[in-house]
Structure formats: C-alpha cells, structure tokens
N, C-alpha and C positions, 0 to 999 in steps of 0.2 A: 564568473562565480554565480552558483543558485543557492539559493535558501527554500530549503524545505521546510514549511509547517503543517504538521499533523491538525486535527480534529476528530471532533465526533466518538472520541471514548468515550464510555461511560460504563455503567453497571446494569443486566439485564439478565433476567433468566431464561433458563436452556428454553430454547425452543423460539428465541425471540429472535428480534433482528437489530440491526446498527447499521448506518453510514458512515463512514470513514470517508472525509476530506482529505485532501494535500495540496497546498495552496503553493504555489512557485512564484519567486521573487526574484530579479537581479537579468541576468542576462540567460532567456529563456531559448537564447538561437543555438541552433544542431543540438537542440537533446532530443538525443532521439528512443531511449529506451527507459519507460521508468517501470517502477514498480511497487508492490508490497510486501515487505516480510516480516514477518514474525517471530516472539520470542517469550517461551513459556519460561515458568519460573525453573534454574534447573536445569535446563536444557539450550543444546545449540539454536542460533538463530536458523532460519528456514526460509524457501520460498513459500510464497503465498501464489502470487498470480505478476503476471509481465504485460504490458501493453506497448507494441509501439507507436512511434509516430503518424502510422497508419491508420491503427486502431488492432491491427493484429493482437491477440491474444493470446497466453498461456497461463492453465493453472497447475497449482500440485495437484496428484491426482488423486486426494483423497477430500480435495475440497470443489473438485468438479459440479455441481450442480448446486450447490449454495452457496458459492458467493462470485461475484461478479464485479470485475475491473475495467471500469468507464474513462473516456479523456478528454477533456474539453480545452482544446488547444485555443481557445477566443480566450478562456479565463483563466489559462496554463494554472488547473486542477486536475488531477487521478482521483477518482474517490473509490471507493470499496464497498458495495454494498453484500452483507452477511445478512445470510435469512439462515432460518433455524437451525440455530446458534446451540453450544456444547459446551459442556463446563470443561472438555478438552481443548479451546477454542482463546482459552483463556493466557493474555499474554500482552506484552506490549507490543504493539507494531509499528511497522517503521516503515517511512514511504523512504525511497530511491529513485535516484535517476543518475544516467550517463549520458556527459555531454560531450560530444566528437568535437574536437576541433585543430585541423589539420592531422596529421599521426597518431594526433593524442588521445585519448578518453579520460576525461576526467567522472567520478565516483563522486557523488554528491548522498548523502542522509540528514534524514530529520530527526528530530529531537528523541520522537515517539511518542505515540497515545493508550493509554493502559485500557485493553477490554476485558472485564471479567464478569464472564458468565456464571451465576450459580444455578444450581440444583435443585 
C-alpha cells in the first residue's frame, strides 16, 4: 500500500510559477512509475508528465518546456516544477504512481492539490 500527498497549490498569476510536491508513504518498494495529472474544471483528467524509477521522462506535449518532473527516490517525492504558468493551467492535480508486485500493478492517487492561475 502507498499514500500519496500532494502539495504546493496555491494561487498565482499567469506568468508565474509553483512547485508541486508528492510525498510517498507505506511501502515504497517496485514502484516504479509515477506521475502527474491533471484536471480542469469541466473537463477530463489528463497527463501532465511521467518519471520513472530511473529518472526517465515524459511530458504532454503541449506542456514541453515549462514544466518539469523530478524524483528523489532518498525521500520517495515527485515534485513538479511549473514556470510560466496560464490561466489554462488551472486545475487540480494529482500525483500517481504504479506499484509492480509480482504480475500485478497496483494504481495508487493522491488526494489532489488545486493550482489556479489568474489573469
């Protein structure tokens, strides 16, 4: 079992930035892929960016060059660093991860943390 908590919402205007934390708790062995997604108001949830256990990377590709997804497997955190930020940007987001163990994969989500960018 993992526990995902979010951080680092808050309220900023376009053009700004935020860190997004995701703190992992419980039993942090074979997880090997986490992530962040995203969810405007309205609309379906989304990828944001993937990281694995590596440190390999993938983002959407409309969010390619501002924002960037880190891992620090010593303090089993992902965080999410967004620089110039959009009032389309706005949404709760949600860390993820999947944990392999044996055949299986288990889907683990967090709570969510609200970022909204104004204008």
């Amino acid at each position: 079992q993992v526990e995902l908590v979010e951080s680092g919402g808050g309220l900023v205007q376009a053009g700004g930035s935020l860190r997004l934390s995701c703190a992992a708790s419980g039993s942090f062995l074979k997880v090997n892929s986490m992530a962040w997604y995203r969810q405007a108001p309205g609309k379906q949830r989304e990828l944001v960016a993937t990281i694995t256990s590596g440190g390999s990377t993938k983002y959407a590709d409309s969010l390619k060059g501002r924002f960037t997804i880190s891992r620090d497997n010593t303090e089993n955190t992902v965080y999410l660093q967004m620089n110039s930020l959009k009032p389309e940007d706005t949404g709760v987001y949600y860390c993820y991860a999947v944990q392999s163990i044996g055949p299986r994969d288990y889907q683990y989500w967090g709570q969510g943390t609200q970022v909204t960018v104004s204008s």
